[in-house]
C-alpha positions as a printed Julia matrix, in Angstrom:
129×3 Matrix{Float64}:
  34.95  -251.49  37.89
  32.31  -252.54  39.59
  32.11  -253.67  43.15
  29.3   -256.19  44.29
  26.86  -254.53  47.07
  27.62  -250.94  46.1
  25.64  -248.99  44.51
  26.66  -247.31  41.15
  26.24  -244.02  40.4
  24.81  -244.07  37.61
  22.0   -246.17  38.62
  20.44  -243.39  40.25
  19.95  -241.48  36.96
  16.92  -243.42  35.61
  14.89  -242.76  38.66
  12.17  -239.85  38.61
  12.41  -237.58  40.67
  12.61  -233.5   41.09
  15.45  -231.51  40.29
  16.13  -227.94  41.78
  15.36  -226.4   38.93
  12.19  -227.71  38.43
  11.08  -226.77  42.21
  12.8   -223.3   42.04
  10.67  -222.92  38.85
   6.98  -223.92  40.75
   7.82  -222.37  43.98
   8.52  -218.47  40.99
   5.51  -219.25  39.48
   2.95  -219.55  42.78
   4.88  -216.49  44.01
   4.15  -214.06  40.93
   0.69  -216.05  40.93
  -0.05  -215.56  44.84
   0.96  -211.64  44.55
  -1.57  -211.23  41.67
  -3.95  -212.78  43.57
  -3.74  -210.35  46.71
  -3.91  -207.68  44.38
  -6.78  -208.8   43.12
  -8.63  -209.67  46.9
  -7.01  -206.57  47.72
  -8.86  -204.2   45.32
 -12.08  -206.28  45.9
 -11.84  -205.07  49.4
 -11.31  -201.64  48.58
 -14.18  -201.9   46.3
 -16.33  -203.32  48.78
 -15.5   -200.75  51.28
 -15.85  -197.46  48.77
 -19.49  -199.51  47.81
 -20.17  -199.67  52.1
 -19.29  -196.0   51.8
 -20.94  -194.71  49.03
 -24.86  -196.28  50.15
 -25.3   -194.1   52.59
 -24.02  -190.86  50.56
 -26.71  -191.95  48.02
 -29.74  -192.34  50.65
 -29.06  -188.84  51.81
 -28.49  -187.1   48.42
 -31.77  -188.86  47.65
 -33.31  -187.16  50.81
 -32.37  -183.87  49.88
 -33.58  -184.09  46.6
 -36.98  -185.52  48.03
 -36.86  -182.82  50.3
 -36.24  -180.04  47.24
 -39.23  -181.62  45.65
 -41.49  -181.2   48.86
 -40.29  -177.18  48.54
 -41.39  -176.84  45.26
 -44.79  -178.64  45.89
 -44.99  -175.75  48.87
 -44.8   -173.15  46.16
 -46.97  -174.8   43.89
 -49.62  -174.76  46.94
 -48.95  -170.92  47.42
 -48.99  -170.03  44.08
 -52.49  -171.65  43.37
 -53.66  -169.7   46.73
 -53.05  -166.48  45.04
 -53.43  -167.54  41.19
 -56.45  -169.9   42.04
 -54.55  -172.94  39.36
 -50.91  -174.37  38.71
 -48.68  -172.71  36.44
 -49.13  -173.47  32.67
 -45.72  -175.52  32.15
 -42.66  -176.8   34.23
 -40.8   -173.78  32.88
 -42.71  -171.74  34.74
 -42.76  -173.61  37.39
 -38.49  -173.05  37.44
 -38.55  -169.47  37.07
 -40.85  -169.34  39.91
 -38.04  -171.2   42.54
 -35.26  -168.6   43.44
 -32.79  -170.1   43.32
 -33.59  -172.76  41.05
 -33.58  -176.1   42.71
 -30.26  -178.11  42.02
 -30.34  -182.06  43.01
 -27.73  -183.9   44.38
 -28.36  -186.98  42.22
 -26.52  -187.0   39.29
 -29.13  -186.54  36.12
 -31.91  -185.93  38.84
 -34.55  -183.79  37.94
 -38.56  -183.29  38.78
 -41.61  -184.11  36.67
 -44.56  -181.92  36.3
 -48.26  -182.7   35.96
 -49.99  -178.75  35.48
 -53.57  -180.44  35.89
 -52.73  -181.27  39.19
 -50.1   -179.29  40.47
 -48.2   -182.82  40.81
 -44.64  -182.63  41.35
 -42.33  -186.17  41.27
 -38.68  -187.51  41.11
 -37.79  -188.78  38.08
 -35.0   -190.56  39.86
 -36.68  -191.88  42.61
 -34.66  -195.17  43.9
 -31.45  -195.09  46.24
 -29.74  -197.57  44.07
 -29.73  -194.88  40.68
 -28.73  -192.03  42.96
């Protein structure tokens, strides 16, 4: 029976409204997605800092390779004081340099002009190295 001024409880059934399942269920899913997302801002930082870290590594392994070029071009200059020209070929050019010059840049190597006695980088930019 009903009783006139209260309010049935059944009434309350038509009106919209959240449950607790439905708010348990949004407040899982911006969890798992807020966790994947400071993973993800967390390895960008890491990235960024190993990047920060790395520059200046490159800058000085490109120094010392522009410094193992300048040695060569010094033994280029005394071997055409006592040979009076370059050597023929790059080859000889290597078996000339004891030891033979390793650089730090990864696939770095020198190029060799025998007209000139011209020695060069072929990886010559900080952001290759």
């Amino acid at each position: 029976m009903r009783t006139a001024g209260l309010p049935s409880h059944r009434a309350g059934r038509g009106q919209s409204g959240f449950g607790l399942v439905e708010i348990l269920v949004v407040v899982v899913i911006l969890a798992v997605a807020g966790a994947f997302l400071y993973q993800y801002f967390l390895s960008t930082t890491k990235t960024v800092e190993t990047i920060q870290q790395q520059k200046p590594m490159s800058a000085a392994r490109l120094a010392a390779d522009r410094a193992t070029v300048a040695a060569i071009r010094t033994s280029l200059q005394l071997y055409f004081g006592q040979h009076g020209g370059y050597p023929p070929s790059k080859d000889v050019v290597t078996t000339l340099l004891n030891p033979p010059p390793a650089f730090q840049c990864e696939g770095n190597d020198f190029r060799y002009d025998p007209a000139t006695g011209g020695v060069t980088l072929v990886i010559d930019d900080v952001n290759r190295c």
